[in-house]
Backbone as CSV, one residue per row, in Angstrom:
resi,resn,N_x,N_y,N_z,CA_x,CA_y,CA_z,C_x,C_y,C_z
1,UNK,118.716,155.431,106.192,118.238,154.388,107.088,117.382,155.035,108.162
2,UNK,115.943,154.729,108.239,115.427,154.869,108.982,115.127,153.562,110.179
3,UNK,115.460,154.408,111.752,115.655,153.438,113.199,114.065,153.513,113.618
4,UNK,112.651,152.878,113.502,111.789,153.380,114.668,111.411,152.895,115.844
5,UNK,110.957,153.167,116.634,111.031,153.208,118.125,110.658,151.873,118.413
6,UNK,109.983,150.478,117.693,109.521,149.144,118.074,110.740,148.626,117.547
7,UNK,112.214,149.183,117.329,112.855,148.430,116.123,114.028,147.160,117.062
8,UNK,114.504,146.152,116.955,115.560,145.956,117.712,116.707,146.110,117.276
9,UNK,117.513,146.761,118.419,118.240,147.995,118.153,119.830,147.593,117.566
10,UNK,119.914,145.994,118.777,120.909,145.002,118.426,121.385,144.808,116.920
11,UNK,120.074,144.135,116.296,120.398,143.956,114.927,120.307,145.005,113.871
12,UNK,119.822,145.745,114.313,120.002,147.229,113.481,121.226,147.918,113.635
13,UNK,122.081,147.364,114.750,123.416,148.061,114.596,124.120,147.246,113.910
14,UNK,123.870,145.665,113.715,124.872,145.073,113.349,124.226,145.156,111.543
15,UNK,123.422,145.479,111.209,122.991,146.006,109.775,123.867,146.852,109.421
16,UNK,123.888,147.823,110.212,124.012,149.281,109.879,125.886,148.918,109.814
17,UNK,126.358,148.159,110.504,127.669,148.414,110.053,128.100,148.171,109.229
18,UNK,127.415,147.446,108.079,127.355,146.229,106.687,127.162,147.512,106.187
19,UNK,125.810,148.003,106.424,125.385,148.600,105.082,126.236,150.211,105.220
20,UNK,126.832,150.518,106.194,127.511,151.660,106.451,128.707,151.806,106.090
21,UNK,129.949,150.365,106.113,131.116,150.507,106.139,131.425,149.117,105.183
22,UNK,130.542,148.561,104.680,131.420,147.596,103.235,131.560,148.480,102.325
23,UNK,132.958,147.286,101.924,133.813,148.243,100.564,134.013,149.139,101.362
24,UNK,134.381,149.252,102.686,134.706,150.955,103.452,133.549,152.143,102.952
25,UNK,132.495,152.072,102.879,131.749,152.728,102.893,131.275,153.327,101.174
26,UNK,132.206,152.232,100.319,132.499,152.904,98.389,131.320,151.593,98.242
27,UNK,130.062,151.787,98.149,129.035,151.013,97.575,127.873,152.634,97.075
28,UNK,127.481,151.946,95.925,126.464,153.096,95.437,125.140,152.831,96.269
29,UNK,124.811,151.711,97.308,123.677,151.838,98.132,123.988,151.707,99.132
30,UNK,125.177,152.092,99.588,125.867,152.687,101.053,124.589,153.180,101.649
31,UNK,124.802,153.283,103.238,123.594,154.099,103.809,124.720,155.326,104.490
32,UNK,124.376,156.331,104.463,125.139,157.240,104.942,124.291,158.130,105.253
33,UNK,123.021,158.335,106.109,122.162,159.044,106.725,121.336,158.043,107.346
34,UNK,121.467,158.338,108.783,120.239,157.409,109.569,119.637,158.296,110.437
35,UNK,118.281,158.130,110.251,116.985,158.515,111.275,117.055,157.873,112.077
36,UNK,117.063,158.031,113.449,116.561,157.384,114.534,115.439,157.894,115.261
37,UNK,114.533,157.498,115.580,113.147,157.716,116.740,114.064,158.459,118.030
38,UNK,113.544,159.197,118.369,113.895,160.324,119.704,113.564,159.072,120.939
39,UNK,112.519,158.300,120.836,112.320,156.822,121.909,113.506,156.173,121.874
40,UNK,114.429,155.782,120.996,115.503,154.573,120.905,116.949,155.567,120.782
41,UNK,117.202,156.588,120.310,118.250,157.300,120.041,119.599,157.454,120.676
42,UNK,119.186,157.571,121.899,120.367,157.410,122.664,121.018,155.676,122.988
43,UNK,120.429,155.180,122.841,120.505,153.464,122.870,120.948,152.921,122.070
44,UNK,120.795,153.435,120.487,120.889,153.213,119.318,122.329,153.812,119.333
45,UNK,122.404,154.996,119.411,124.040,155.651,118.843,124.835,154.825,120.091
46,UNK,124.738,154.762,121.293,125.384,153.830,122.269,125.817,152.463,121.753
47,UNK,124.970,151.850,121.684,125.262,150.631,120.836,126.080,150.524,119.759
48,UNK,125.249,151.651,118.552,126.376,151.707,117.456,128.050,152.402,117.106
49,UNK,127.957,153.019,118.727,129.365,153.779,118.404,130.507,152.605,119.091
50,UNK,129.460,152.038,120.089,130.398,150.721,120.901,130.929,149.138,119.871
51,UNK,129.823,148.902,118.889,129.794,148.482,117.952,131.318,148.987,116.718
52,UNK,131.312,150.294,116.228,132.265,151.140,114.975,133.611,151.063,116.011
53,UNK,133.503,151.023,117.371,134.859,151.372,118.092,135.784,150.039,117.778
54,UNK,134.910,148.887,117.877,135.491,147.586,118.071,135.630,147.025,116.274
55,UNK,135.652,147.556,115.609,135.324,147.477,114.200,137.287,146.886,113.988
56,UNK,137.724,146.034,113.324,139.098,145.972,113.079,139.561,146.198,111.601
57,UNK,140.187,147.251,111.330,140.358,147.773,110.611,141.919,147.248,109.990
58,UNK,142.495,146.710,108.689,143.538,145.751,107.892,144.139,145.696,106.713
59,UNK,144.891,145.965,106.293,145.183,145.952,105.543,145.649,144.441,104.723
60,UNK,144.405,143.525,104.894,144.803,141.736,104.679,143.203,141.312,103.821
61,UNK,143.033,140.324,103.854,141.923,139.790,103.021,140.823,138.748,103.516
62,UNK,141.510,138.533,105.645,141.102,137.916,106.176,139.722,138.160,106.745
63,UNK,139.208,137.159,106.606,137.623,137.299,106.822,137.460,137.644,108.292
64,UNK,138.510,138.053,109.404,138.563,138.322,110.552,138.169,140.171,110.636
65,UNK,138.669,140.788,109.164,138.717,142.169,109.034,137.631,142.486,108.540
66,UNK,137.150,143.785,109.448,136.189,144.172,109.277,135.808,145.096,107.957
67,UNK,137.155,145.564,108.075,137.118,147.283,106.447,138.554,147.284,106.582
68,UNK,138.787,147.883,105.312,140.130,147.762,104.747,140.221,149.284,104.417
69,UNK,140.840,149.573,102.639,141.350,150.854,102.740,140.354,151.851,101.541
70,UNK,140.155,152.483,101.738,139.967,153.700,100.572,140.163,152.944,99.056
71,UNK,139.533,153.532,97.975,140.298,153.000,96.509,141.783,153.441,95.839
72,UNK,141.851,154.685,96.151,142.498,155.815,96.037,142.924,157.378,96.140
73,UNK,143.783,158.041,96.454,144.117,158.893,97.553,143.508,160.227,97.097
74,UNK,142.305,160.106,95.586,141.649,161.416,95.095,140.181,161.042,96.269
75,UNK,140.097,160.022,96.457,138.789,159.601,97.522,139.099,159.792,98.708
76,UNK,140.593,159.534,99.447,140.315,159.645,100.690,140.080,161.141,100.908
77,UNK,140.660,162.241,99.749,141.026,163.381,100.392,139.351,164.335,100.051
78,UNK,138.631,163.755,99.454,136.929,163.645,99.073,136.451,163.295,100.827
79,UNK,137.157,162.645,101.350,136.127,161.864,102.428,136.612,163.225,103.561
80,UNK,138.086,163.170,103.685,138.583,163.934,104.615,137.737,165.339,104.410
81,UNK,137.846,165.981,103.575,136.999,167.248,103.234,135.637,167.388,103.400
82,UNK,134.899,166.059,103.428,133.679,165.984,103.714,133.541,165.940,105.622
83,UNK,134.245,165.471,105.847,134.436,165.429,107.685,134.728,167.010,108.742
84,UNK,135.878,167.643,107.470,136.576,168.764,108.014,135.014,169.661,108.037
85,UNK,134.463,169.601,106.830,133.710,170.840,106.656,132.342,170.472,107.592
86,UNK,132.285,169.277,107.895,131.228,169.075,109.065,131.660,169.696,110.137
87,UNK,132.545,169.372,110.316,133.278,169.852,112.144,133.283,170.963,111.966
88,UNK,133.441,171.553,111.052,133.880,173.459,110.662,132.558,174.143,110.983
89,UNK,130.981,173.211,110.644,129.765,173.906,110.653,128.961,173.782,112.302
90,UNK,130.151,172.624,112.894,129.542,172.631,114.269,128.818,170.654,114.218
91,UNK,129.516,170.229,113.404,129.285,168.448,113.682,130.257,168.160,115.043
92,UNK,129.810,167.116,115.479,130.201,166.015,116.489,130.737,164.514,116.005
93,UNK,132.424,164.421,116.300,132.670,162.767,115.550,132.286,162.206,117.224
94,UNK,132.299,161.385,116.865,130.918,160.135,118.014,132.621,159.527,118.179
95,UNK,132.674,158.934,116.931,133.780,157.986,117.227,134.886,157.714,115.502
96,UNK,136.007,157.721,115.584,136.154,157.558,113.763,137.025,158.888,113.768
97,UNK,137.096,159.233,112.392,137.294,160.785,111.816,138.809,160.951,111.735
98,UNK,139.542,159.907,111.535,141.196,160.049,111.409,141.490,159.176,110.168
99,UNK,142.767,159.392,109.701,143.154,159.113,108.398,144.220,158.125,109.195
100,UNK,144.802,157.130,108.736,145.157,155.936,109.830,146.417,155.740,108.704
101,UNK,147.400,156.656,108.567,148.603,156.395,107.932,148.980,155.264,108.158
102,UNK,149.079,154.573,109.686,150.074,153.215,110.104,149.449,152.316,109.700
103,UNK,148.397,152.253,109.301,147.243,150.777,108.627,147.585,150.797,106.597
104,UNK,148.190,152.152,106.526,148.221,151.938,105.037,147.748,153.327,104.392
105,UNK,148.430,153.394,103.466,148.383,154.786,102.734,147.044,155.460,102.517
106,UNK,146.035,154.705,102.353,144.155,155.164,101.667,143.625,154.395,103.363
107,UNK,143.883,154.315,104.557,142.801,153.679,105.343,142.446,155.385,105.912
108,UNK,140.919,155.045,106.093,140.174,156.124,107.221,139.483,155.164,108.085
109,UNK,139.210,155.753,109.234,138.449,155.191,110.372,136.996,155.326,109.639
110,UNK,136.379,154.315,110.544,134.694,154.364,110.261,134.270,155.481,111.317
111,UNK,133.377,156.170,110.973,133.273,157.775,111.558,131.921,157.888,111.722
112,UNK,131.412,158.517,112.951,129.676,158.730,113.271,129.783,159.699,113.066
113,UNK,129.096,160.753,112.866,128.828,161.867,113.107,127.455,162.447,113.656
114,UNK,127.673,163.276,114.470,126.201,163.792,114.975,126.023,165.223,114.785
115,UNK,124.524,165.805,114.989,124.404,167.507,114.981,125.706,168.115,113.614
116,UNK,124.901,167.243,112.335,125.413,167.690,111.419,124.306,168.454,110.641
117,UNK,124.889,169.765,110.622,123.579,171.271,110.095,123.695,171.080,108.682
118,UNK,122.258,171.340,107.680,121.625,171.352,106.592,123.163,171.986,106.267
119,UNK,123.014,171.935,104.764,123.533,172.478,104.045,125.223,172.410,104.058
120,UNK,125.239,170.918,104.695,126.809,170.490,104.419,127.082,169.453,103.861
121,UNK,128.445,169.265,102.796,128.296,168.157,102.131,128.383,166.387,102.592
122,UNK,128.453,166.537,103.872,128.333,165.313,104.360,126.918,165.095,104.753
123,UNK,126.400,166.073,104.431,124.489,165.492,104.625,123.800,165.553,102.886
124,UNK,124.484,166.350,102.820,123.369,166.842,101.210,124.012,165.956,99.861
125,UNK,125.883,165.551,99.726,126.182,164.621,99.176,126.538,163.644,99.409
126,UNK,126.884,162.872,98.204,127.607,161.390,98.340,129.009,161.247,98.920
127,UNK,129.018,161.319,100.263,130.615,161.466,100.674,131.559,159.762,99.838
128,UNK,130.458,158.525,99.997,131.105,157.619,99.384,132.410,156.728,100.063
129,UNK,132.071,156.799,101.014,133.345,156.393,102.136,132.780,156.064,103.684
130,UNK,133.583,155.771,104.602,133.393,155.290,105.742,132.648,156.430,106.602
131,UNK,131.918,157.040,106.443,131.371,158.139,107.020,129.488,157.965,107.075
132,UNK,129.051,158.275,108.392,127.648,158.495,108.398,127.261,159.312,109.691
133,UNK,126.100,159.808,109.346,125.946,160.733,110.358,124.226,160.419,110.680
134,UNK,124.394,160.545,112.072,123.236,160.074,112.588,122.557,161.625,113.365
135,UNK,121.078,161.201,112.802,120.161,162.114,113.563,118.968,161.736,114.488
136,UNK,118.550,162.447,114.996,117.162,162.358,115.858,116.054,163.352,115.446
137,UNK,114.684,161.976,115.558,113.548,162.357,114.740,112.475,161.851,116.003
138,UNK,111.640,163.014,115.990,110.397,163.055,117.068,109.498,161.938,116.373
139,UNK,109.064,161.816,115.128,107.624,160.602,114.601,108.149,160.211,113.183
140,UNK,107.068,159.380,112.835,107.633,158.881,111.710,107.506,160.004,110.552
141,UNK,106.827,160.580,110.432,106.445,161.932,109.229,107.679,162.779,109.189
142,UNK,108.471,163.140,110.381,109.619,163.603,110.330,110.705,162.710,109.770
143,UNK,110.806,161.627,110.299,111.788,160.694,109.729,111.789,160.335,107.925
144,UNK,110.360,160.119,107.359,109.925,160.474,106.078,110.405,161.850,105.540
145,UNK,110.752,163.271,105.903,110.726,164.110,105.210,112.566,164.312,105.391
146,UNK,113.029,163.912,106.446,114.064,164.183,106.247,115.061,163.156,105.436
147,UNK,114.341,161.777,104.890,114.935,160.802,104.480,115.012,161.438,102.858
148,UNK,113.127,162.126,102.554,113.148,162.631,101.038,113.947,163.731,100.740
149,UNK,114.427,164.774,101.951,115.307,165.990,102.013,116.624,165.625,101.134
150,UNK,116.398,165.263,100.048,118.161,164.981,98.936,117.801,164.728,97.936
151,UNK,118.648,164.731,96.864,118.344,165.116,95.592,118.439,163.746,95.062
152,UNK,119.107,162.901,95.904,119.218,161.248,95.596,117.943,160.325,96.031
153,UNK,118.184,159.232,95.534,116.932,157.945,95.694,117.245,156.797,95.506
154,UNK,118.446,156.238,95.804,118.888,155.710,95.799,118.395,153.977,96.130
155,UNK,118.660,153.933,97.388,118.432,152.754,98.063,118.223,153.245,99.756
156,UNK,117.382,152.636,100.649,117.153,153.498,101.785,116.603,151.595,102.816
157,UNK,116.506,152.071,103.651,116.425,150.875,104.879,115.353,151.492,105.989
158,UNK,114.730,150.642,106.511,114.173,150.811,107.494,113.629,150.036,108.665
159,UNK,113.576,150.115,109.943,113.641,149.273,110.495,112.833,149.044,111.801
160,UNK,112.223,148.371,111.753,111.227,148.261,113.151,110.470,146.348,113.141
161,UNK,110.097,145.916,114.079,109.624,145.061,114.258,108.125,144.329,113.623
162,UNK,107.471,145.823,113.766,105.939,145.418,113.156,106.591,146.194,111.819
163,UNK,106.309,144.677,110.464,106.438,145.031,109.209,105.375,145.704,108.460
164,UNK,104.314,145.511,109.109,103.476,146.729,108.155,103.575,148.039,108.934
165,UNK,104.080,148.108,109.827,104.773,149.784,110.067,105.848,150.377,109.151
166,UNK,106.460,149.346,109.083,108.212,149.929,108.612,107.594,149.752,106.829
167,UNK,106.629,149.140,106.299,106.583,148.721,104.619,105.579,150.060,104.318
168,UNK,104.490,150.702,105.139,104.132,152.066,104.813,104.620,152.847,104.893
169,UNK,105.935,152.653,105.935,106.750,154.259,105.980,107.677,153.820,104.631
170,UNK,107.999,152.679,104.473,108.906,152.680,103.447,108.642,153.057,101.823
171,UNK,107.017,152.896,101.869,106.572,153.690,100.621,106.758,154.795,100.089
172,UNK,106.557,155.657,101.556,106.711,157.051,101.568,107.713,157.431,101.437
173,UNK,109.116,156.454,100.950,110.361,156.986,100.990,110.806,157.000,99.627
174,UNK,111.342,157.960,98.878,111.696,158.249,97.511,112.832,157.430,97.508
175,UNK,112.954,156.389,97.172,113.944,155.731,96.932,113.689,154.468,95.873
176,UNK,114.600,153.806,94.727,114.226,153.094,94.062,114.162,151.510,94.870
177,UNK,114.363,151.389,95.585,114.530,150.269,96.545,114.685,150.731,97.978
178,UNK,113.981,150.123,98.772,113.469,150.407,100.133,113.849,148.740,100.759
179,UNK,114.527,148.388,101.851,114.538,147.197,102.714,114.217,147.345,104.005
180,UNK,113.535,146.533,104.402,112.944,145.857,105.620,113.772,145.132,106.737
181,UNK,114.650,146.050,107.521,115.195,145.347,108.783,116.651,144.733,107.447
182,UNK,117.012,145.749,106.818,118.286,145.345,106.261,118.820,146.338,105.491
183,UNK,119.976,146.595,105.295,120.420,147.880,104.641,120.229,147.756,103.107
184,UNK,120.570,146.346,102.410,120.765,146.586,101.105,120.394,145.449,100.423
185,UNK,120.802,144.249,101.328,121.061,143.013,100.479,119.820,142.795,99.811
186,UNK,118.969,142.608,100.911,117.301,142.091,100.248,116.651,142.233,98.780
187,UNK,116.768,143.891,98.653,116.324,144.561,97.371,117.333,143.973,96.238
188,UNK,118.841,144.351,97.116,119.669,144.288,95.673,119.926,142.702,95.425
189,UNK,119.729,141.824,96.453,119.415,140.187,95.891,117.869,139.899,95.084
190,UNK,117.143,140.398,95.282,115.695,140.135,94.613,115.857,140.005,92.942
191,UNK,116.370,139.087,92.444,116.668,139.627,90.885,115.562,139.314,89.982
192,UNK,114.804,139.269,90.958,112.863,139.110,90.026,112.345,140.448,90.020
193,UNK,112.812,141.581,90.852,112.515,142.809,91.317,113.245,143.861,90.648
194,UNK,112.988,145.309,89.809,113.415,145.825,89.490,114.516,146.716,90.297
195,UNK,115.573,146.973,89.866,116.697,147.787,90.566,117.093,149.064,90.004
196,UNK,117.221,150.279,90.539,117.665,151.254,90.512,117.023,152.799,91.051
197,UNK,117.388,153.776,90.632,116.815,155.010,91.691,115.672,156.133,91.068
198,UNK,115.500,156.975,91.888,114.743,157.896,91.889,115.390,159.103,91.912
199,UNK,114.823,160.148,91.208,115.833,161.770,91.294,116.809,161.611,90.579
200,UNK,117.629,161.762,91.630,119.071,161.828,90.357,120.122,160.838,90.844
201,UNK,119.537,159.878,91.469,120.312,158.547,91.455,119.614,157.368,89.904
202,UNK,120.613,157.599,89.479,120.500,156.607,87.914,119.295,156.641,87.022
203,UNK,119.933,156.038,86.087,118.479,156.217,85.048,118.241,154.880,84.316
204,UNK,116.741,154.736,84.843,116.116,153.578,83.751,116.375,152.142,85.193
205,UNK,116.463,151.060,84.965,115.932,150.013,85.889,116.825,148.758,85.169
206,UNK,117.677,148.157,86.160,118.455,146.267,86.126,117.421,145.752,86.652
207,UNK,117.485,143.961,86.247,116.818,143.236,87.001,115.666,143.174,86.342
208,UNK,114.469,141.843,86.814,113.417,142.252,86.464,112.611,142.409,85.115
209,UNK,111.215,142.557,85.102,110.460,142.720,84.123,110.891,143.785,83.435
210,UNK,111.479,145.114,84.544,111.813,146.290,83.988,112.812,146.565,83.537
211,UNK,114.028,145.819,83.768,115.066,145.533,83.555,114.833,144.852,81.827
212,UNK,114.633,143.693,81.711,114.809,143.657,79.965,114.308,144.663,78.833
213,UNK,112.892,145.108,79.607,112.343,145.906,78.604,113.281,146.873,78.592
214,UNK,114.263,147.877,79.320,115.068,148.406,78.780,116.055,148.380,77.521
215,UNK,115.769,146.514,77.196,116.988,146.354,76.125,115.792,146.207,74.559
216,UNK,114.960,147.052,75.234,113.947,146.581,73.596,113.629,147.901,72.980
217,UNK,112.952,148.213,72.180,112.469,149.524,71.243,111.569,149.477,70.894
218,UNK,110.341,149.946,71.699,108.869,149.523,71.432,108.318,150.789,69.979
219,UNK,107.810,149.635,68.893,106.866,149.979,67.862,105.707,149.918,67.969
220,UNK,104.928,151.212,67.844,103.508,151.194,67.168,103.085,151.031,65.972
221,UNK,102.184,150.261,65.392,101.774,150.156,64.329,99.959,149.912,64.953
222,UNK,99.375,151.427,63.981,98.209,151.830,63.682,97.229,151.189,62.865
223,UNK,96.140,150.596,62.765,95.280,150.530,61.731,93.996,151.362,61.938
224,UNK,93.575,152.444,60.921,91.973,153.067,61.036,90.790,151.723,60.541
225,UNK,89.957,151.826,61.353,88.982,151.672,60.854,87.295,152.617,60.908
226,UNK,86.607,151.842,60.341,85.550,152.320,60.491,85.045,154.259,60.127
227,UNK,85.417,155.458,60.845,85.438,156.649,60.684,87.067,156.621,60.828
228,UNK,86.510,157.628,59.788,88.274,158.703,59.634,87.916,159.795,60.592
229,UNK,89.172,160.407,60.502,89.560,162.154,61.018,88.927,163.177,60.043
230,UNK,88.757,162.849,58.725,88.030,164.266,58.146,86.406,163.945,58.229
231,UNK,85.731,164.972,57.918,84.273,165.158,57.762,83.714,164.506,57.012
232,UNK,82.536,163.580,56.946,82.206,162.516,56.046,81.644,163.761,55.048
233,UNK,81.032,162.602,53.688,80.784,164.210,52.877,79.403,164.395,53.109
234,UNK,79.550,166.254,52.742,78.386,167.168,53.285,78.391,167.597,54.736
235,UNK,79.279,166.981,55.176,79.453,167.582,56.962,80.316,168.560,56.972
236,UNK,80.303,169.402,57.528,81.237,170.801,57.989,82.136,170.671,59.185
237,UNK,83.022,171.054,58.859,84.399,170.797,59.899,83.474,170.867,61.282
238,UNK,82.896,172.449,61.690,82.714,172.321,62.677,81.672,171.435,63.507
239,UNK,80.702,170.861,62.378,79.529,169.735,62.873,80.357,168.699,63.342
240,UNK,81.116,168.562,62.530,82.013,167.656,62.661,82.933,167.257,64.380
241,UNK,83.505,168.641,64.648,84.053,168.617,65.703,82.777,168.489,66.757
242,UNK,81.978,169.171,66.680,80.896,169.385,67.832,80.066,167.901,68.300
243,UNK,80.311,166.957,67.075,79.983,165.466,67.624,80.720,164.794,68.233
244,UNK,82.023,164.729,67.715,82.690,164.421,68.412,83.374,164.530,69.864
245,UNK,82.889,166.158,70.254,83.234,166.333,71.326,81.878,165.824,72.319
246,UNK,80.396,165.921,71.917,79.381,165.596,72.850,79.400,163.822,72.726
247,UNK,79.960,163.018,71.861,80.196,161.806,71.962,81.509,161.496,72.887
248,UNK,82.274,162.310,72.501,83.369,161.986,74.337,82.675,161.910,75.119
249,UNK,82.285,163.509,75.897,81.231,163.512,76.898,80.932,162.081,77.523
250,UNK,79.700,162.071,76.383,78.835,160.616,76.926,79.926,159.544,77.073
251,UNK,81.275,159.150,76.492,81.967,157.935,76.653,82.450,158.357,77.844
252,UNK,82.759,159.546,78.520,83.451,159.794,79.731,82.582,159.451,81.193
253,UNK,80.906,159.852,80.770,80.021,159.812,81.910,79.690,158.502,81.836
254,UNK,80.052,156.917,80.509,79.670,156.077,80.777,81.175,155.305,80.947
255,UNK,81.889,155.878,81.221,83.437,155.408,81.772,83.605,154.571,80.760
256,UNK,83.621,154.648,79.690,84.145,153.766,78.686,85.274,154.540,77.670
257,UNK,86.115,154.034,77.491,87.539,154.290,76.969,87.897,154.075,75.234
């Protein structure tokens, strides 16, 4: 998720907690890395940590609860390990980062994290759980390189007021689906629009034009006419080739195909 500096900041937090912490954070287009503009940053994590604090966390089905629990206790201890080894490299929990035995056997808190260094698995993988970690980005070209910095392509967000700001940066973002002032829903409701990723998030495309042709097996069938491939007779292989190549030529300099 990219934050930029025209964005409002209000509804970008109340995005970001949807697209950060449903299903407790177990969605395959979870956002679990956000850019923020160095202009809005401190305003932004303010908001959003005041926002994750007040979050009510349940073990019930009531539409009053915000996030519930883990799937199972091989995930929470995936999530916990992904947190420890942040804090171990020199991360910051904002707010979050406890395993909440009295709410129920699989609950974790929803967890910020900040000044989380390259090369830890809560930046570089899929932690897959209530966890995200927020950074600060001087322009948009930075916010672009650190969004493409992963081996995934998932699904990505971005957010600012003027939409042809946020729809060119969103080009530039390797992701199979990109949303506009929303974490997920937009793309993954569009079911006229093809769905799925880039890199090594999934293969092939739901949804969409691109989506059926996946379920087909495209045949060629050839007919020659007119000249063949061998040498008409009395021509020599290589006369042969040497027309053909100064007749490309000319089809190339008269752009014809």
């Amino acid at each position: 998720m990219v934050v930029l500096d025209d964005a409002d900041l209000d509804a970008a937090v109340e995005s970001a907690v949807r697209g950060c912490f449903g299903n407790s954070g177990q969605m395959c287009v979870g956002i679990e890395r956000i850019y923020v503009h160095a202009n809005v940053y401190d305003g932004f994590l303010a908001r959003f940590a005041s926002r994750v604090e007040r979050m009510t966390l349940r073990p019930d089905f009531d539409f009053a609860t915000d996030m519930g629990s883990l799937t199972n206790s091989r995930q929470l201890a995936h999530v916990q390990e992904h947190v420890e080894a942040a804090l171990a490299a020199g991360a910051r929990v904002v707010t979050g980062g406890r395993v909440r035995p009295d709410l129920g056997r699989l609950f974790y808190e929803p967890t910020i994290l900040t000044g989380v260094p390259e090369d830890t698995p809560v930046r570089d993988e899929e932690t897959f759980g209530p966890v995200v970690s927020v950074y600060r980005v001087g322009s948009d070209d930075e916010a672009v390189l650190a969004a493409n910095d992963s081996p995934y392509g998932l699904n990505a967000a971005v957010y600012g007021r003027s939409e042809a700001r946020a729809r060119t940066l969103a080009a530039r973002i390797q992701a199979g689906t990109v949303n506009i002032n929303e974490g997920y829903a937009s793309a993954y409701a569009s079911q006229g629009a093809s769905m799925g990723g880039m890199k090594s998030s999934g293969v092939g495309r739901r949804h969409g034009p691109a989506g059926l042709v996946k379920y087909t097996e495209p045949q060629t069938v050839a007919s020659q006419r007119l000249l063949g491939f061998d040498p008409p007779f009395g021509m020599s292989r290589a006369r042969q080739v040497a027309l053909f190549t100064t007749s490309l030529r000319i089809l190339k300099m008269l752009r014809i195909r």
